[in-house]
N, C-alpha and C positions, 0 to 999 in steps of 0.2 A: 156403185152401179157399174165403171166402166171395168171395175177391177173384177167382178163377178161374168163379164161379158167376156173379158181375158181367160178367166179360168174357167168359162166354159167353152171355151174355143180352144182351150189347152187338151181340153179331154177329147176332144173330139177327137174320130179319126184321117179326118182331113185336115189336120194340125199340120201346116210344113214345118219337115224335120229343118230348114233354112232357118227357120226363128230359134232354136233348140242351140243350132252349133254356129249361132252369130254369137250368141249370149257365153257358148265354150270356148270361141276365139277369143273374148272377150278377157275372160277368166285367164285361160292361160298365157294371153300373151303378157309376160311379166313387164316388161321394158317396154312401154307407149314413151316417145319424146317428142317434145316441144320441137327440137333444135340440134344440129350437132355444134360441134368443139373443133378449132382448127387452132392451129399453132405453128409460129413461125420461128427460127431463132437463124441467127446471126451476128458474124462479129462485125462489130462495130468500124468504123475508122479509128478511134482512138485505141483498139483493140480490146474493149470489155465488149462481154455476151451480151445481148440484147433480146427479146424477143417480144410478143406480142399473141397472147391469147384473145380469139372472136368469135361469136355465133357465125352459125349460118344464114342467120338474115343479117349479117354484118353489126348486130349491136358488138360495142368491146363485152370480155369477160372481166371485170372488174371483181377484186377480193377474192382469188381463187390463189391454192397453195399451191408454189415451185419448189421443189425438191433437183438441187445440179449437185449429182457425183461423178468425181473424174472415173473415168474407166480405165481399170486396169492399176492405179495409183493409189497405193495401199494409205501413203504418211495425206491424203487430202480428208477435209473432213466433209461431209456434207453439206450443205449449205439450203436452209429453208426462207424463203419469203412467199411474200403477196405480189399479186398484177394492185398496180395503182390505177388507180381511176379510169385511165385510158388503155386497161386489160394488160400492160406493159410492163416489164421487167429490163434490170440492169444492171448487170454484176460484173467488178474487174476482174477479172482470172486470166489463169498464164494461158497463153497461148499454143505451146506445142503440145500440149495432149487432147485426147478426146473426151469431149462429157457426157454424159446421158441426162437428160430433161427429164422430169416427171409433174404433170400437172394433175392435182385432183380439184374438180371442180366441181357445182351444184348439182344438185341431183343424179348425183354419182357416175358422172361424167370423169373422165382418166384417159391422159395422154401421153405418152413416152416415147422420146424420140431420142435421136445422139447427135452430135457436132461433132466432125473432126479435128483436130487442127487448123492453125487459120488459114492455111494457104488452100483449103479443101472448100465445098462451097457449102451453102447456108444448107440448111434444113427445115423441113417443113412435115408435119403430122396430122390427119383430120381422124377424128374419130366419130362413130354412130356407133347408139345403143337401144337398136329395135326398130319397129315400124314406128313411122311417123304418126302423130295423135291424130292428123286429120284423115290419113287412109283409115287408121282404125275405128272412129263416129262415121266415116263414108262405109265401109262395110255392115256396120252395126244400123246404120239406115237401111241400107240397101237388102238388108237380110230380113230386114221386119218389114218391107213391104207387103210380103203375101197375109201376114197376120194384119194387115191395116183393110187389108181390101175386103178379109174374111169378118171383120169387124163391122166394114162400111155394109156390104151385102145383108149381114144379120140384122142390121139398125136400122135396112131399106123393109125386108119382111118383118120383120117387127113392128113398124110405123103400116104398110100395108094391111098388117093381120089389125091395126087397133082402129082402122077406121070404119 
């Protein structure tokens, strides 16, 4: 019943085009996120890399891949791990060259950043990928208002035509 109410209030031509291209925003925007990705790295005191991956509402990122290659230094190899529990990482590496950080994390979340040598200062990367989920359900509300009130209106003459 409510569904036939919809699709005749689609035909109609007082249809707002607002309900049409909430529903295209919808569609196209490919990237809606929870959360962005931040990242911090630093040498340590003892002089290993350290760093710490975290949401934007401060949860850690826990189980996400670190990818550190030296830059510029062909004989280094790679080096892949995980954030432990506490989104954290910890590797001994030499100190006078630069590295490049790469993190891939949930929902295709990707951070790359670089450290210099140790006398250089920490580094830090945040990343975002797309509008935020709740601006995108606040538009998608906000766009289907006219077709709620076109609904409420029809269901007032409807009830007045049946009494």
């Amino acid at each position: 019943m409510i569904l036939a109410r919809i699709l005749r209030a689609c035909r109609s031509r007082a249809f707002p085009l607002s309900v049409p291209a909430g529903f295209l925003i919808l569609l196209l925007a490919g990237s809606a996120r929870a959360h962005d990705m931040a990242l911090e790295v630093r040498w340590a005191g003892d002089g290993a890399l350290e760093g710490q991956l975290t949401y934007s509402d401060a949860r850690v990122a826990e189980g996400n891949y670190v990818r550190v290659t030296a830059s510029g230094d062909r004989g280094f190899a790679t080096i892949a791990l995980q954030t432990d529990a506490l989104g954290q990482f910890r590797l001994p590496l030499r100190q006078d060259i630069a590295y490049e950080i790469k993190v891939s994390g949930q929902e295709g979340h990707q951070i790359t950043t670089s450290i210099g040598p140790r006398d250089q200062a920490s580094a830090s990367e945040t990343t975002s990928g797309g509008l935020p989920i709740y601006v995108m359900l606040g538009a998608a509300l906000l766009l289907s208002l006219p077709l709620a009130r076109r609904l409420q209106r029809a269901d007032s003459v409807a009830g007045r035509a049946s009494d």
